[in-house]
PyMOL Python script that loads the backbone (N, CA, C, O; Angstrom):
from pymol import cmd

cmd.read_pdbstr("""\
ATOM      1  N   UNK A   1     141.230  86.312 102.222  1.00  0.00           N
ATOM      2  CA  UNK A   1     142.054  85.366 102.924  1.00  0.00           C
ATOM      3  C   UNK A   1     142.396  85.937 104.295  1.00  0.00           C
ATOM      4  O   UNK A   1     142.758  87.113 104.250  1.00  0.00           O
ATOM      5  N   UNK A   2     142.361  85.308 105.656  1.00  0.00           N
ATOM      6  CA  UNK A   2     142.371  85.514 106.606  1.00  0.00           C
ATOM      7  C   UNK A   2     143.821  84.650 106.957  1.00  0.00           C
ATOM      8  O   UNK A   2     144.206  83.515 106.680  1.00  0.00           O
ATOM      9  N   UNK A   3     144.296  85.579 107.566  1.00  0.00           N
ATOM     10  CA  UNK A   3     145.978  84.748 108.118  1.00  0.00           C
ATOM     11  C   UNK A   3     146.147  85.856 109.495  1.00  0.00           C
ATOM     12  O   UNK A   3     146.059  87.070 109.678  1.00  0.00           O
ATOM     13  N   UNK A   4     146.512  84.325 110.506  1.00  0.00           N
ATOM     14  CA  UNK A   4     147.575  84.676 111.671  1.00  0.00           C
ATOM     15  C   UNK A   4     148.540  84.693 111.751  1.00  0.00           C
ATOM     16  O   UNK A   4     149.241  83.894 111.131  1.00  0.00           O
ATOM     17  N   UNK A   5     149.039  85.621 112.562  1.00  0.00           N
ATOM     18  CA  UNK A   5     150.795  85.547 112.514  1.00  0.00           C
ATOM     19  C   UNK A   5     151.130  85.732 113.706  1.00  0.00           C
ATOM     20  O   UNK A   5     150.537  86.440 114.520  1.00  0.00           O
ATOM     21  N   UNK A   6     152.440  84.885 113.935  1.00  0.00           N
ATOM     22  CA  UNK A   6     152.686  85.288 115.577  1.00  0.00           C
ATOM     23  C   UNK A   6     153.717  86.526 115.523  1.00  0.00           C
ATOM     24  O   UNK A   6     154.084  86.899 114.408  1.00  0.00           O
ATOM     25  N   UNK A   7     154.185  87.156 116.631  1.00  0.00           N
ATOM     26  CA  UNK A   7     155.081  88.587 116.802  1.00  0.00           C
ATOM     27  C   UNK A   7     156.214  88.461 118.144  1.00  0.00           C
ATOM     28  O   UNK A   7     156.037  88.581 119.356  1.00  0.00           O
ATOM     29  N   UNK A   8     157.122  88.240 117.538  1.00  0.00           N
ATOM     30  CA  UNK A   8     158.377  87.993 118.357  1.00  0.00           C
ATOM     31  C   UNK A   8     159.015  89.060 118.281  1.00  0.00           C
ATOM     32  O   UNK A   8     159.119  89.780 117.288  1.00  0.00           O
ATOM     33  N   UNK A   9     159.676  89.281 119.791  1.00  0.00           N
ATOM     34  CA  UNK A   9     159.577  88.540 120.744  1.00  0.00           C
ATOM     35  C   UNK A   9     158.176  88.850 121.477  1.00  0.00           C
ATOM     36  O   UNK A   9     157.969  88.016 122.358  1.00  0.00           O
ATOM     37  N   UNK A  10     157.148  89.820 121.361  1.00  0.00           N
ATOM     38  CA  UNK A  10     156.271  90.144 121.886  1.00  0.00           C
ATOM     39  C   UNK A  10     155.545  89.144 122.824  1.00  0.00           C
ATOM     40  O   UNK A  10     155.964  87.991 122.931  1.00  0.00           O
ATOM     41  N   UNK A  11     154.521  89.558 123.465  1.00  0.00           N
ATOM     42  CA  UNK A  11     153.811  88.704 124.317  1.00  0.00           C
ATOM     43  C   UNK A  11     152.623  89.109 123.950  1.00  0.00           C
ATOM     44  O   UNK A  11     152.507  90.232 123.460  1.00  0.00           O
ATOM     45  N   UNK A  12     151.301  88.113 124.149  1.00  0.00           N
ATOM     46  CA  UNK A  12     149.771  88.028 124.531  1.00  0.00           C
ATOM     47  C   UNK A  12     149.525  88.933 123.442  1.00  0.00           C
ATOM     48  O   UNK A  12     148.607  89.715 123.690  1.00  0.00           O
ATOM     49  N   UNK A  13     150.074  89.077 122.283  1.00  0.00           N
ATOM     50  CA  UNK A  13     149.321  90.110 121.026  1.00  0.00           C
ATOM     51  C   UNK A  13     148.065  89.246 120.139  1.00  0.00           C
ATOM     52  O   UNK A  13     147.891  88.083 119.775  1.00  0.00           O
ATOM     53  N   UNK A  14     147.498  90.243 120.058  1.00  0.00           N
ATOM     54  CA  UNK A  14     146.768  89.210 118.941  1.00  0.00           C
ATOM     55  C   UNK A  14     146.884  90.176 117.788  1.00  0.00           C
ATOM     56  O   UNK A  14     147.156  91.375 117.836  1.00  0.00           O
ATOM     57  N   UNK A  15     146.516  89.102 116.308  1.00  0.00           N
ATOM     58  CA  UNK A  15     146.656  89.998 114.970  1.00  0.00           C
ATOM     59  C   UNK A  15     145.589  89.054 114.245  1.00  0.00           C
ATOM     60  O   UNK A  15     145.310  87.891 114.537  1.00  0.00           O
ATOM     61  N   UNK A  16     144.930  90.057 112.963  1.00  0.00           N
ATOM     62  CA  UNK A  16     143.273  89.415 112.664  1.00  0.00           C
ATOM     63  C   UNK A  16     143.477  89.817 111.858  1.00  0.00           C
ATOM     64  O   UNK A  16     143.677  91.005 112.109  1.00  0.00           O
ATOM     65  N   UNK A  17     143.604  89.619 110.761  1.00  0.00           N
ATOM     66  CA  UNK A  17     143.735  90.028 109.118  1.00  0.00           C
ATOM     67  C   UNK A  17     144.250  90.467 108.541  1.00  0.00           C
ATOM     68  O   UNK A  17     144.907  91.452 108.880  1.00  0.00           O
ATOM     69  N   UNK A  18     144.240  89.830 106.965  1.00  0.00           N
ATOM     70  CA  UNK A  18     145.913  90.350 106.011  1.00  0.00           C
ATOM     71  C   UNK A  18     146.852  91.229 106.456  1.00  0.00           C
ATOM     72  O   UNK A  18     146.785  92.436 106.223  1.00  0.00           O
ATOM     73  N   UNK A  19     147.709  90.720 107.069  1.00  0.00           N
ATOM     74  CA  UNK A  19     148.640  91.992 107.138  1.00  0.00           C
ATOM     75  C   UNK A  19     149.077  92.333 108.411  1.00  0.00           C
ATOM     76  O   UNK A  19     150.112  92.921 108.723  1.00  0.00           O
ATOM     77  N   UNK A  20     147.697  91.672 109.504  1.00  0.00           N
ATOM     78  CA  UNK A  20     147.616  92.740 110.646  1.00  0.00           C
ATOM     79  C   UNK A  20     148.993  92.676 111.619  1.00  0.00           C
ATOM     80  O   UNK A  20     149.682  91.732 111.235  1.00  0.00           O
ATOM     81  N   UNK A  21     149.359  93.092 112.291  1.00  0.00           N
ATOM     82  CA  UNK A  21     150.561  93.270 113.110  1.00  0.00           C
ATOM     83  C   UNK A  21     151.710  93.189 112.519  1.00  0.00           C
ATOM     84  O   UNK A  21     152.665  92.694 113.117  1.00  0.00           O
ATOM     85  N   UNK A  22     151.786  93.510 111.644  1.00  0.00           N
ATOM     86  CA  UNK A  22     153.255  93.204 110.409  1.00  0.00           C
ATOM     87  C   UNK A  22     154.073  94.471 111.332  1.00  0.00           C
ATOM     88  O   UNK A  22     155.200  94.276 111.788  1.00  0.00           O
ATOM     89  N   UNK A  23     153.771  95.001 111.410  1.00  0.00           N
ATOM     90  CA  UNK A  23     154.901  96.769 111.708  1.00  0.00           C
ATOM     91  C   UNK A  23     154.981  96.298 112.804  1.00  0.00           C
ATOM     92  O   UNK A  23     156.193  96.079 112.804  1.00  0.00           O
ATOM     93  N   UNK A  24     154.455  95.781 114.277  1.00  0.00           N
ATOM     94  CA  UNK A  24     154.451  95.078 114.891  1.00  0.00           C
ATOM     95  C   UNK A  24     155.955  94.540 115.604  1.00  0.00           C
ATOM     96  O   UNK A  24     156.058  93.397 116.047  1.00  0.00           O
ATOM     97  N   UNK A  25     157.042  95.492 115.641  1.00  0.00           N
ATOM     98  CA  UNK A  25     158.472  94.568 115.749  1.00  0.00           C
ATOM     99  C   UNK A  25     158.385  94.087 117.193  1.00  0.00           C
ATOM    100  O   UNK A  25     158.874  92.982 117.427  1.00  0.00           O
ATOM    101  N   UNK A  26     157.682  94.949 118.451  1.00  0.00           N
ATOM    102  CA  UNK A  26     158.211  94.718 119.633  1.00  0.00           C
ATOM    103  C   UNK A  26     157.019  95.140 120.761  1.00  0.00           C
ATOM    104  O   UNK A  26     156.215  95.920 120.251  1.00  0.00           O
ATOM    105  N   UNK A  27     156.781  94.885 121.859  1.00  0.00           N
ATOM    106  CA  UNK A  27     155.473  95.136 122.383  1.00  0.00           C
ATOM    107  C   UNK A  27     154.403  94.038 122.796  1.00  0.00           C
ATOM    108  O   UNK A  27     154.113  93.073 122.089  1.00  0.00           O
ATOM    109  N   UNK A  28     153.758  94.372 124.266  1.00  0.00           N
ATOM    110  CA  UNK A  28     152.989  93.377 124.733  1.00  0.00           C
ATOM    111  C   UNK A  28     151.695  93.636 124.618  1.00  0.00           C
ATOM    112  O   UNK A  28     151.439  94.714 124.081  1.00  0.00           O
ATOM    113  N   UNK A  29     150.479  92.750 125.075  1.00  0.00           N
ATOM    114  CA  UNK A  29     149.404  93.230 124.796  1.00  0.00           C
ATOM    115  C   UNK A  29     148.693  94.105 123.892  1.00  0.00           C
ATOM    116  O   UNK A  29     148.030  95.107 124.161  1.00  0.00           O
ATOM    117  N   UNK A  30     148.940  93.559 122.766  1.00  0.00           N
ATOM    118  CA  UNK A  30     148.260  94.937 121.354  1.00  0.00           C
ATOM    119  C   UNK A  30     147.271  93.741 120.924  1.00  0.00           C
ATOM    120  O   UNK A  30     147.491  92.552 121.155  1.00  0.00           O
ATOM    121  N   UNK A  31     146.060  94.298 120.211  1.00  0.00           N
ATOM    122  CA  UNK A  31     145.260  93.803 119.655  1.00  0.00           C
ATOM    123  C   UNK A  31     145.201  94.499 118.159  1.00  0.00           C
ATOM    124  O   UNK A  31     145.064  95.721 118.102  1.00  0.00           O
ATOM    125  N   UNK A  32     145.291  93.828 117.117  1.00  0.00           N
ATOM    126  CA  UNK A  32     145.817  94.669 115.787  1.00  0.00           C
ATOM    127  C   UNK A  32     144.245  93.608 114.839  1.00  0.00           C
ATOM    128  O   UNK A  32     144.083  92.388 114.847  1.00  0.00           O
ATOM    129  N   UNK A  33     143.581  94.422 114.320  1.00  0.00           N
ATOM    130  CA  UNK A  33     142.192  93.999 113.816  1.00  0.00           C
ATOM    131  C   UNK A  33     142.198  94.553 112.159  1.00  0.00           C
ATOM    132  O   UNK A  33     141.594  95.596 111.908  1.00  0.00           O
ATOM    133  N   UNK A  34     142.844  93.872 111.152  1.00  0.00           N
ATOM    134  CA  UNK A  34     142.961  94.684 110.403  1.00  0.00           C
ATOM    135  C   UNK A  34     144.031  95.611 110.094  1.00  0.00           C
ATOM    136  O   UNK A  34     144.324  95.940 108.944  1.00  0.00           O
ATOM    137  N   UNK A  35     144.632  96.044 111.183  1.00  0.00           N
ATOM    138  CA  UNK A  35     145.729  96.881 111.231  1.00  0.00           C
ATOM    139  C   UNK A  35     147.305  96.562 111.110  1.00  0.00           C
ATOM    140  O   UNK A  35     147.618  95.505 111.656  1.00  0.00           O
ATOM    141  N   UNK A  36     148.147  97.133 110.620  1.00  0.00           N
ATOM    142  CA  UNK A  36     149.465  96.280 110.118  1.00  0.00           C
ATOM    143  C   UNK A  36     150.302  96.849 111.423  1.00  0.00           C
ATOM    144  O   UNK A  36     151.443  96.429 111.618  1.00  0.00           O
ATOM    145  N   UNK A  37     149.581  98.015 112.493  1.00  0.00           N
ATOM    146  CA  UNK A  37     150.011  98.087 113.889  1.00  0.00           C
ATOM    147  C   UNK A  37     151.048  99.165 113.945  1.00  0.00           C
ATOM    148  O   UNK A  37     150.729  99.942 113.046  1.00  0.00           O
ATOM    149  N   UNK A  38     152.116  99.609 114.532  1.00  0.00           N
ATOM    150  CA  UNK A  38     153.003 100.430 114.706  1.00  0.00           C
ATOM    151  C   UNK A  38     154.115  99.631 115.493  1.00  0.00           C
ATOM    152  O   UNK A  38     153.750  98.912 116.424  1.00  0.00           O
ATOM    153  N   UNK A  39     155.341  99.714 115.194  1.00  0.00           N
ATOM    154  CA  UNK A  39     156.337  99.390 116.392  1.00  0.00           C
ATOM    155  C   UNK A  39     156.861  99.893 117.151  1.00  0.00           C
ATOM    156  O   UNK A  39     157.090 101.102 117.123  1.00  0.00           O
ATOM    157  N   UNK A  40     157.292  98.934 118.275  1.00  0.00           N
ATOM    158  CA  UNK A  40     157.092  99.610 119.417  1.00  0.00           C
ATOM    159  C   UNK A  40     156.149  99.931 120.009  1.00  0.00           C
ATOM    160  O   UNK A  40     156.316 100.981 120.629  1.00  0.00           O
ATOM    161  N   UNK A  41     155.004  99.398 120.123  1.00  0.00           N
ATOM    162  CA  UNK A  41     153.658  99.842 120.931  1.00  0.00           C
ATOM    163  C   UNK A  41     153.316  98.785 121.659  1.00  0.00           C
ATOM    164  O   UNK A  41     153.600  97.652 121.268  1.00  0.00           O
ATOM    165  N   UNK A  42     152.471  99.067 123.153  1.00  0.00           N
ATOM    166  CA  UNK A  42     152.315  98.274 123.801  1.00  0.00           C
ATOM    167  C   UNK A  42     150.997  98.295 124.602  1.00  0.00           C
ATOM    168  O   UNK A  42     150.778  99.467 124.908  1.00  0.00           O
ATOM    169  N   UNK A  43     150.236  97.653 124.968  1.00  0.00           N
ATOM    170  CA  UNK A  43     148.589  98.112 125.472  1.00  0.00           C
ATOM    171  C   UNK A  43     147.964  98.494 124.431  1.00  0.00           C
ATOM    172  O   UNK A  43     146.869  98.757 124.928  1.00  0.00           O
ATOM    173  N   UNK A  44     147.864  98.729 123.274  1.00  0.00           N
ATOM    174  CA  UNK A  44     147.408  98.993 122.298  1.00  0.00           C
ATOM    175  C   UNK A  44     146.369  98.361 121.590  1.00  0.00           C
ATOM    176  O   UNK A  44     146.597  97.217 121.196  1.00  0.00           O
ATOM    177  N   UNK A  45     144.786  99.096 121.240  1.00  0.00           N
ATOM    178  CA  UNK A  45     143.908  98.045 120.158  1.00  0.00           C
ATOM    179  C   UNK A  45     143.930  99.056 118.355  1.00  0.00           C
ATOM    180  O   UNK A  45     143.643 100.228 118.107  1.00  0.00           O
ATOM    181  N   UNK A  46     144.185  98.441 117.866  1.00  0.00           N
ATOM    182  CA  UNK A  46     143.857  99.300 116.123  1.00  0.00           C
ATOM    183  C   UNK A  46     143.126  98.122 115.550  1.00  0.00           C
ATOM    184  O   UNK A  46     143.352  96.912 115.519  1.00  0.00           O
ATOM    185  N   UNK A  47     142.035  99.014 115.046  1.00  0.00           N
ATOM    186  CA  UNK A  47     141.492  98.359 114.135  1.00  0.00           C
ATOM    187  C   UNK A  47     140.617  99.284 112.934  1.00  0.00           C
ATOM    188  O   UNK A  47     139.956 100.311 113.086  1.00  0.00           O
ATOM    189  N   UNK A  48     140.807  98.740 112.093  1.00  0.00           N
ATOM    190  CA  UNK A  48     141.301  99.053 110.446  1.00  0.00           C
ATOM    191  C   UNK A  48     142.664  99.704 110.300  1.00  0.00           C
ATOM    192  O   UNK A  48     143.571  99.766 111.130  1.00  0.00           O
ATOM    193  N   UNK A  49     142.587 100.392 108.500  1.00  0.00           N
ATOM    194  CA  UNK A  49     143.374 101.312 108.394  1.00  0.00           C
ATOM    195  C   UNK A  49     143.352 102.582 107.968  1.00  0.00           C
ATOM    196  O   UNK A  49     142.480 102.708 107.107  1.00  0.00           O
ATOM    197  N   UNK A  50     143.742 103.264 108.119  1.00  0.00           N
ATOM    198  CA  UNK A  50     144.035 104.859 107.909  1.00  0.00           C
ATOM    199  C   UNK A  50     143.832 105.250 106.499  1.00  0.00           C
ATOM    200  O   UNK A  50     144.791 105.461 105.757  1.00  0.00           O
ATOM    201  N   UNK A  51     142.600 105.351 106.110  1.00  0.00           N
ATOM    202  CA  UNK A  51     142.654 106.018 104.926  1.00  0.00           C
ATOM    203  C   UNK A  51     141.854 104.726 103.765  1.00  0.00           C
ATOM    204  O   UNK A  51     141.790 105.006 102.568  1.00  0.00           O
ATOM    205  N   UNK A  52     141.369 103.542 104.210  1.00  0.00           N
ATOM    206  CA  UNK A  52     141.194 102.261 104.065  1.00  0.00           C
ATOM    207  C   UNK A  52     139.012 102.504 104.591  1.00  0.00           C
ATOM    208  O   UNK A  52     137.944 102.779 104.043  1.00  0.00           O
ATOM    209  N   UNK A  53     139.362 102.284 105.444  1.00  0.00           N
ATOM    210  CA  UNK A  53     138.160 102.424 106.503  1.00  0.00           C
ATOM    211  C   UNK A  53     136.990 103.908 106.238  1.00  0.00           C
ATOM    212  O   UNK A  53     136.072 103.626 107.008  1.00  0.00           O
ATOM    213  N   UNK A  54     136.890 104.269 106.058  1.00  0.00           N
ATOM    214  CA  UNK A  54     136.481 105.450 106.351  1.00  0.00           C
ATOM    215  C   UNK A  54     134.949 105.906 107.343  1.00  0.00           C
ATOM    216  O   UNK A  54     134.477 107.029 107.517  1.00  0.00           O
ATOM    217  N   UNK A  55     134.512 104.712 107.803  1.00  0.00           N
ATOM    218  CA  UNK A  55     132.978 104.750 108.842  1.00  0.00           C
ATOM    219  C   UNK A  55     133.661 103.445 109.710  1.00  0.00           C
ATOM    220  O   UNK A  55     134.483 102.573 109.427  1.00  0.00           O
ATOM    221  N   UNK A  56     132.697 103.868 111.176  1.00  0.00           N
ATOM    222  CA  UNK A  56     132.888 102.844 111.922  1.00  0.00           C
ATOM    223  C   UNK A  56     131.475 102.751 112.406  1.00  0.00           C
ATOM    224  O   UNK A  56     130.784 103.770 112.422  1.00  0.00           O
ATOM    225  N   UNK A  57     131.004 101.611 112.798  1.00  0.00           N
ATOM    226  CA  UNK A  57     129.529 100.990 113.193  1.00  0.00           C
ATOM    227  C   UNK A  57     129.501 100.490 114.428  1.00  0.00           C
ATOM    228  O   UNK A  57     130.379  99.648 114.614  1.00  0.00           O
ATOM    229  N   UNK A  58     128.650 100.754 115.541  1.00  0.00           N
ATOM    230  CA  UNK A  58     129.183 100.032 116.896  1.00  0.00           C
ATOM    231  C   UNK A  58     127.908  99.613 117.383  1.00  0.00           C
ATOM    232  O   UNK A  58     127.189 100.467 117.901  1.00  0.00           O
ATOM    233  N   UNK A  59     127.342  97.909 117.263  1.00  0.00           N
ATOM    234  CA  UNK A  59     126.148  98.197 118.023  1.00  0.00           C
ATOM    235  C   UNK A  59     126.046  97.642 119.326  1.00  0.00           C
ATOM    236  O   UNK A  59     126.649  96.818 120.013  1.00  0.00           O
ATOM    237  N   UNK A  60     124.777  98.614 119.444  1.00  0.00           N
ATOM    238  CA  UNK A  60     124.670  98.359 121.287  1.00  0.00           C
ATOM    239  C   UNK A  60     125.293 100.088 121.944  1.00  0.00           C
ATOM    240  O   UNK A  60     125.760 100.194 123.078  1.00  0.00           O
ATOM    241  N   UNK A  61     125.191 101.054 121.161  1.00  0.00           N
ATOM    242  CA  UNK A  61     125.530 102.234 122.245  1.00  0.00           C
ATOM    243  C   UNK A  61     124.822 103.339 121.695  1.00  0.00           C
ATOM    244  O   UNK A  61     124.898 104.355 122.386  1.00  0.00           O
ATOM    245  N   UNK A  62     124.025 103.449 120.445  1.00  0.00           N
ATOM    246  CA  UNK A  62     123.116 104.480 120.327  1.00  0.00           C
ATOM    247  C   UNK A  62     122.308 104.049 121.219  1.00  0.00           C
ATOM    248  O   UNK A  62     121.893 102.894 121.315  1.00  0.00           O
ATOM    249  N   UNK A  63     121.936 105.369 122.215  1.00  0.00           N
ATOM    250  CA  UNK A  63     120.822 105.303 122.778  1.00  0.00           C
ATOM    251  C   UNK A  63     120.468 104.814 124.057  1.00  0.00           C
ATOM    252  O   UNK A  63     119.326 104.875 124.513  1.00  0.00           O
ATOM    253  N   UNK A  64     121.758 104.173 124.821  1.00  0.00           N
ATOM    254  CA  UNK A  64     121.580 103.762 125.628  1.00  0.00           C
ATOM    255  C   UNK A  64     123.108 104.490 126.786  1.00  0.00           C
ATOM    256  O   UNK A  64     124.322 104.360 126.629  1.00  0.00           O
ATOM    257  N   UNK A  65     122.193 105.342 128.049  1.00  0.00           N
ATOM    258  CA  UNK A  65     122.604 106.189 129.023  1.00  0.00           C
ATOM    259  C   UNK A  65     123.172 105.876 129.683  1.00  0.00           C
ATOM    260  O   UNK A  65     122.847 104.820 130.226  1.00  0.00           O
ATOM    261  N   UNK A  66     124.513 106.604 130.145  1.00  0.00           N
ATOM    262  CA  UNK A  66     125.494 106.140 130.951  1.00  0.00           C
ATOM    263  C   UNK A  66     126.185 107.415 131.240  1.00  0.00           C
ATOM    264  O   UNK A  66     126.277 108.374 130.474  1.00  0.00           O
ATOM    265  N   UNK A  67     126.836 107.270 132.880  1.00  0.00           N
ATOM    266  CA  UNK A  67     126.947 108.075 133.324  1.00  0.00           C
ATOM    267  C   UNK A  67     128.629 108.022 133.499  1.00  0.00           C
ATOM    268  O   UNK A  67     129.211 106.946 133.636  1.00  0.00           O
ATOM    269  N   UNK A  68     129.364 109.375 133.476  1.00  0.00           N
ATOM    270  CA  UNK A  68     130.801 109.616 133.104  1.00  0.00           C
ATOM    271  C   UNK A  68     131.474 110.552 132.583  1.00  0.00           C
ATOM    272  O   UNK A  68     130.734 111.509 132.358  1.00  0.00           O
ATOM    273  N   UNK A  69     133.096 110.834 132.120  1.00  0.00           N
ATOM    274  CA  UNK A  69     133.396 111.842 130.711  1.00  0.00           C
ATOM    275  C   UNK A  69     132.846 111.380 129.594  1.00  0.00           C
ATOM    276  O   UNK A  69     132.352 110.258 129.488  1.00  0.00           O
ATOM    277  N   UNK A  70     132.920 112.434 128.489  1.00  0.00           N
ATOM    278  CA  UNK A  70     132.547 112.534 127.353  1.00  0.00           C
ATOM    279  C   UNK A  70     133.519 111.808 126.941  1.00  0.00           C
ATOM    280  O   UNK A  70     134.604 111.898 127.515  1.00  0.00           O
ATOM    281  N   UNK A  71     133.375 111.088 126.051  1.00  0.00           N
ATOM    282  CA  UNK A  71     134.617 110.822 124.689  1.00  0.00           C
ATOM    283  C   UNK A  71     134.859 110.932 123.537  1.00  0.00           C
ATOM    284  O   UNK A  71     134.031 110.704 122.655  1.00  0.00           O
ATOM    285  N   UNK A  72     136.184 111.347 123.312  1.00  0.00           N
ATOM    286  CA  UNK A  72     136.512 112.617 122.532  1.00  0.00           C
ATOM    287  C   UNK A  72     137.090 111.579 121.582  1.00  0.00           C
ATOM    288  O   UNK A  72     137.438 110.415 121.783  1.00  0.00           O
ATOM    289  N   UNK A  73     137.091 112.416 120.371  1.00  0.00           N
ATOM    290  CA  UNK A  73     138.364 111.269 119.148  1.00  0.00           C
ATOM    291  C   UNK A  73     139.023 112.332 118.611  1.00  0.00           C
ATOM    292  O   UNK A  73     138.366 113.136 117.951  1.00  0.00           O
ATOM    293  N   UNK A  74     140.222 112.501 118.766  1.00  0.00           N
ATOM    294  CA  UNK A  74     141.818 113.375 117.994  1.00  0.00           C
ATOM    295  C   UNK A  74     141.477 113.346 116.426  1.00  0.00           C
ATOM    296  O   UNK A  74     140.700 112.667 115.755  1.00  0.00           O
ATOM    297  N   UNK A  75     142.373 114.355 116.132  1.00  0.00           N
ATOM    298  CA  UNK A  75     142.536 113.904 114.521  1.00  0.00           C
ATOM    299  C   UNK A  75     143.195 112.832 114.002  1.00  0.00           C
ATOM    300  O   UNK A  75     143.122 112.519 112.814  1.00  0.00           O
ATOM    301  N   UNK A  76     144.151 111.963 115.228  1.00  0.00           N
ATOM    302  CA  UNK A  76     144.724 110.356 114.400  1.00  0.00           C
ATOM    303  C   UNK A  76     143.620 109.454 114.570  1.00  0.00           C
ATOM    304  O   UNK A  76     143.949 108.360 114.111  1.00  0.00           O
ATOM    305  N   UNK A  77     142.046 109.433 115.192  1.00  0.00           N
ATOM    306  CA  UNK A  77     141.290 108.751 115.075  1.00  0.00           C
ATOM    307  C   UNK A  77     141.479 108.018 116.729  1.00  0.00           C
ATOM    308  O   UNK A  77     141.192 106.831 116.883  1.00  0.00           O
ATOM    309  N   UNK A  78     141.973 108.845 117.869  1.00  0.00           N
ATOM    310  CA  UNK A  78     142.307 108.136 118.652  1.00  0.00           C
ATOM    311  C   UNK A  78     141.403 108.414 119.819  1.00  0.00           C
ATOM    312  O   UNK A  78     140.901 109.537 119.867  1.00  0.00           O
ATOM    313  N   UNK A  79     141.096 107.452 120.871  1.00  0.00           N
ATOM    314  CA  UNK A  79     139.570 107.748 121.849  1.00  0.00           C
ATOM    315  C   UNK A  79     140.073 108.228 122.821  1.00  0.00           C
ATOM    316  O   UNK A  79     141.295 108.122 122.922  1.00  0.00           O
ATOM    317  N   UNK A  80     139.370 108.875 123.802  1.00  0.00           N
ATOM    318  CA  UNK A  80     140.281 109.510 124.971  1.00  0.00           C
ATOM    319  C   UNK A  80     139.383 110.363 125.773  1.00  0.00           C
ATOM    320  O   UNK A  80     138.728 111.048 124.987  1.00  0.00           O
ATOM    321  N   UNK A  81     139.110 110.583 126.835  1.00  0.00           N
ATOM    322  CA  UNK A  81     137.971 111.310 127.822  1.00  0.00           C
ATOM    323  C   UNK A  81     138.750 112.628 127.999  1.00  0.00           C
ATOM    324  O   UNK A  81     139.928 112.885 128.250  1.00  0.00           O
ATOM    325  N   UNK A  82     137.549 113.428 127.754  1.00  0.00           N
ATOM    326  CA  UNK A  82     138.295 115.020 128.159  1.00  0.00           C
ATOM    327  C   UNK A  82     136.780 115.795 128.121  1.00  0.00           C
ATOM    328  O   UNK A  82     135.700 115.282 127.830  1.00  0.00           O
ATOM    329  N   UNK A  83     137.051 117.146 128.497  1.00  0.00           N
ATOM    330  CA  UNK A  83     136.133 117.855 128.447  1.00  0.00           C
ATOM    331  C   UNK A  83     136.016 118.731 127.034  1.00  0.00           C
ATOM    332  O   UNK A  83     136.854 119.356 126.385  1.00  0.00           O
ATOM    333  N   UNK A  84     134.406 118.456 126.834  1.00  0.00           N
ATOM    334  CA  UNK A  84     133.817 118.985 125.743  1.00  0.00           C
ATOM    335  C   UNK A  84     134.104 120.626 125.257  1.00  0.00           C
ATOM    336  O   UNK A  84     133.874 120.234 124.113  1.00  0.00           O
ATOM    337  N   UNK A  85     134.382 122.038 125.081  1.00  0.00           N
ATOM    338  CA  UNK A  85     134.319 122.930 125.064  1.00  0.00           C
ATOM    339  C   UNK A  85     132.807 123.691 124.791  1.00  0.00           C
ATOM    340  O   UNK A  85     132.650 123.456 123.593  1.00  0.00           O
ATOM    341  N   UNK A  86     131.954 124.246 125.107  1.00  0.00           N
ATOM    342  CA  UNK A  86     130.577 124.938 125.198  1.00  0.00           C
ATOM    343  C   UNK A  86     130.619 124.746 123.589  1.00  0.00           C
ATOM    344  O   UNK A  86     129.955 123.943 122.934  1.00  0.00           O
ATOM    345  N   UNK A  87     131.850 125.969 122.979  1.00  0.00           N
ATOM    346  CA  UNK A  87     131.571 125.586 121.049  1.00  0.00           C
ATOM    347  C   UNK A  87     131.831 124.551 120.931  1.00  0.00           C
ATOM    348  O   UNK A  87     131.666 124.588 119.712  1.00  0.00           O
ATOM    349  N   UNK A  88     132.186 123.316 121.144  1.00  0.00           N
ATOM    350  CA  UNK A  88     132.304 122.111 120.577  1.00  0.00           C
ATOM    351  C   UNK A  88     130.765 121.274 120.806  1.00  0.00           C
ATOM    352  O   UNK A  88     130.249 120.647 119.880  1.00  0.00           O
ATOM    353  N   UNK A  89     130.190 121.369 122.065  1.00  0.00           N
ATOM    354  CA  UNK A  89     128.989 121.094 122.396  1.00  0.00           C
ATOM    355  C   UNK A  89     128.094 121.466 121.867  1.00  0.00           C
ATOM    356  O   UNK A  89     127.237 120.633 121.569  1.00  0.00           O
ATOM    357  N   UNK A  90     127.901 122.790 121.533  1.00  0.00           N
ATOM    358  CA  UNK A  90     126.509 123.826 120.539  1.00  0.00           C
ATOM    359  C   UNK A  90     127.132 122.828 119.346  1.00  0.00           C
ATOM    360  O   UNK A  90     126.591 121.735 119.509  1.00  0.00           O
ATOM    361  N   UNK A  91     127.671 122.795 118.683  1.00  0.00           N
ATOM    362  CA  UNK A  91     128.628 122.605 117.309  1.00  0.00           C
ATOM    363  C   UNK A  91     127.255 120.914 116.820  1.00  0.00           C
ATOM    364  O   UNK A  91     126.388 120.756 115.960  1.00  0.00           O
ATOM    365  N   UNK A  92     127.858 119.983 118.048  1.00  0.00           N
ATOM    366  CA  UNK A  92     127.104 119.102 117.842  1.00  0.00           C
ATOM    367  C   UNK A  92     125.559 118.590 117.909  1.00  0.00           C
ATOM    368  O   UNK A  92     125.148 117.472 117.601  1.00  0.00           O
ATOM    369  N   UNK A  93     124.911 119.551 118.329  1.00  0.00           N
ATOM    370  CA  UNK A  93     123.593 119.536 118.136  1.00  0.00           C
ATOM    371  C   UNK A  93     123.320 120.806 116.864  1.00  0.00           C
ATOM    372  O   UNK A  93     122.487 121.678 117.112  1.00  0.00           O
ATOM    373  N   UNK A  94     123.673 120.818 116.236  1.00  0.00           N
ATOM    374  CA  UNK A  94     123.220 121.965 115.086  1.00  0.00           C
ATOM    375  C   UNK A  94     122.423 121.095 113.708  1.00  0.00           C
ATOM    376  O   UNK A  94     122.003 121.728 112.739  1.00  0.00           O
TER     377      UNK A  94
END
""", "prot")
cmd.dss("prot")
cmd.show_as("cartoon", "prot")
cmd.util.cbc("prot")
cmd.orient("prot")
């Protein structure tokens, strides 16, 4: 079952499945996909959940070159440009 919900007082959020933006109390622009969201957050995209999900699939970017930072993912699963470390680099071609 697929249900929308709106999020007051928030603005321009969107929310996409069971549940999604429930935590959701306050905050503009979030996109919540699956995700029941955090409150208080704002600019924000989540999609799935923590412990729920465990692979993500993206097509259209194996394999195809582009020039820029690397991007990195934290241990909360979060994206973010930074520099690689030499052992983190060897690490991934092994």
């Amino acid at each position: 079952m697929m249900r929308f919900i709106a999020i007051q007082p928030a603005a321009l959020n969107i929310a996409l499945g069971d549940s999604a933006g429930f935590n959701l109390t306050t905050g503009d622009n979030n996109i919540e996909i699956g995700s029941k969201g955090v409150a208080d957050e704002s600019n924000t995209i989540r999609i799935g959940t923590e412990g729920t999900q465990t692979a993500m699939y993206i097509a259209g970017i194996s394999g195809v070159t582009v020039s820029g930072e690397p991007v990195v993912v934290d241990s909360f699963g979060r994206l973010g440009t930074g520099a690689i470390t030499p052992q983190a680099q060897s690490s991934c071609y092994q």
